[in-house]
N, C-alpha and C positions, 0 to 999 in steps of 0.2 A: 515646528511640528513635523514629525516623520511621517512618509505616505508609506500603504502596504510595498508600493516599491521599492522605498528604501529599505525596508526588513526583511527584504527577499532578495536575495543576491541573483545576479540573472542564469545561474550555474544550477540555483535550487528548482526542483521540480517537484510538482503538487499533482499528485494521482488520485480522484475520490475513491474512498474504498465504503462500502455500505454496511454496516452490521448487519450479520444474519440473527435470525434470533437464537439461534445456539450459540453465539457468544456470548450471552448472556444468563446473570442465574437469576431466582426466583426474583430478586430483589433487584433487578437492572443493573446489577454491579456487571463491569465487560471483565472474562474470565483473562487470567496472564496468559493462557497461552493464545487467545483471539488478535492479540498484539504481533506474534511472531507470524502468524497465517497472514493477516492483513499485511505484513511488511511482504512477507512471498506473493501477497495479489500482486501488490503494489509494483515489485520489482519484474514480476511475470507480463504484466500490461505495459510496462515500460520499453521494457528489452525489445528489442526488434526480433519475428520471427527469425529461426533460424530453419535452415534446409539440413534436414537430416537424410545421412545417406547411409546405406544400409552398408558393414563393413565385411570385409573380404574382397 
């Protein structure tokens, strides 16, 4: 029998993202684009701050 660590490779990373309720329409269906936002949290909370410097 597989444990959840073998179906996670230790490369993969798991970021909770929450539904807002604007991903959602009358009927609880989650809208397609709720998918593409949630992958940009995802990716945004992941990333390591960066130091932005002003150019010139």
């Amino acid at each position: 029998m597989s444990t959840p660590a073998d179906l996670c490779p230790p490369h993969d990373v798991s970021v909770p993202i929450p539904l807002r309720w604007s991903d959602t329409d009358a009927f609880g269906h989650v809208d397609n684009t709720a998918f593409l936002r949630s992958f940009e949290d995802a990716r945004s909370r992941r990333s390591p701050p960066r130091a932005w410097a002003p150019a010139g």
